[in-house]
C-alpha positions in Angstrom: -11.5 21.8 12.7 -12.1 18.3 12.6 -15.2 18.6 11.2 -13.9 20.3 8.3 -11.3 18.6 7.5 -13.9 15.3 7.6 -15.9 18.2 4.8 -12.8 18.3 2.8 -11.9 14.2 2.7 -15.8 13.5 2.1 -15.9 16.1 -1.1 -12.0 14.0 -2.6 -14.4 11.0 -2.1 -17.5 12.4 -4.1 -15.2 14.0 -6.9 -13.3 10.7 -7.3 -16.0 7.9 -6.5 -19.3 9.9 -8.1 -22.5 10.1 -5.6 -23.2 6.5 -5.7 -20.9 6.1 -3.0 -22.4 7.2 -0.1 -20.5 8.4 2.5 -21.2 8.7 6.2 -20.0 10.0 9.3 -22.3 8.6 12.1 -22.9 4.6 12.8 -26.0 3.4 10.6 -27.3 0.7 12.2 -29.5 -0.6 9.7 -30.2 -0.3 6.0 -26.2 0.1 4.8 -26.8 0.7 1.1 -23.2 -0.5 -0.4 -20.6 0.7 -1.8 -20.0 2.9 0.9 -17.5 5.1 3.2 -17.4 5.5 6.6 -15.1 8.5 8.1 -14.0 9.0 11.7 -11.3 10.8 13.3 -9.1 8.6 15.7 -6.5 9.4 18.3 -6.7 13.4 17.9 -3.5 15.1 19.0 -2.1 18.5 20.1 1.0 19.5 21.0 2.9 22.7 21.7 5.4 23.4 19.1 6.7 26.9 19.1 5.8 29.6 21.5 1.8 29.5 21.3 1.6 27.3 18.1 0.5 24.2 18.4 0.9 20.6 15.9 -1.9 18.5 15.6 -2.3 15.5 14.2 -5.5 13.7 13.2 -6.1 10.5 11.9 -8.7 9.4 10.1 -10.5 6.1 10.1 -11.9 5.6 6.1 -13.9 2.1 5.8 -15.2 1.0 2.5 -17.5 -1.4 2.1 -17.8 -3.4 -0.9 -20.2 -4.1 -3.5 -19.1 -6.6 -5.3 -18.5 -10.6 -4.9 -14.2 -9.7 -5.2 -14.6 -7.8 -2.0 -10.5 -7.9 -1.3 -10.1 -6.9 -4.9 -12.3 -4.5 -5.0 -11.0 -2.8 -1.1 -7.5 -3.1 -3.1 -8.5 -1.0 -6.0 -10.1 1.4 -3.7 -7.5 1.5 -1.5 -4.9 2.8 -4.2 -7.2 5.6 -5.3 -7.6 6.8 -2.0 -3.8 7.1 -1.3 -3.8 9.5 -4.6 -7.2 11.7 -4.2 -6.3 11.9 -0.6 -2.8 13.1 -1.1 -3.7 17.1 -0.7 -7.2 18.1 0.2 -8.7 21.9 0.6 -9.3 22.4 4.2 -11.6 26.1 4.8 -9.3 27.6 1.8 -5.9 26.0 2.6 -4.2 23.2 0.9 -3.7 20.1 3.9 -1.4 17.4 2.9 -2.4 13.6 3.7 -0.3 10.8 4.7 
């Protein structure tokens, strides 16, 4: 599940940013071509809810990296239109809500 959900917030990312953001999911030592994302899922969770249902929560880690010389600017801007394309994302066929 997790990975598709990271599926689902890396397509939001391409339809808002284009494919000159590059986005990854594993550490890249060397060669970081910026801008860029980096996704990870932090603190999973599960808990029993109602008879054999379960909530989960995940959290998502989303660096950017900057291009630009305004790099707190720019992370700013960036920051804003992530709140919005992030909102609702299409997780195998359903509609998740992001906060």
């Amino acid at each position: 599940m997790i990975n598709s959900i990271i599926a689902a917030i890396t397509t939001c990312l391409k339809a808002e940013f284009g494919s000159r953001y590059k986005v990854h999911m594993e550490e890249k030592k060397q060669g970081l071509m910026e801008p860029c994302f980096f996704i990870s899922c932090i603190n999973p969770d599960s808990q029993l809810f109602l008879g054999k249902h379960y909530m989960r929560k995940n959290q998502f880690c989303i660096q950017y990296f900057p291009e630009t010389e305004k790099k707190k600017q720019e992370c700013y801007s960036i920051a804003e239109r992530l709140l919005l394309c992030l909102r609702q994302i299409t997780v195998m066929g359903a509609m998740v809500r992001g906060t």
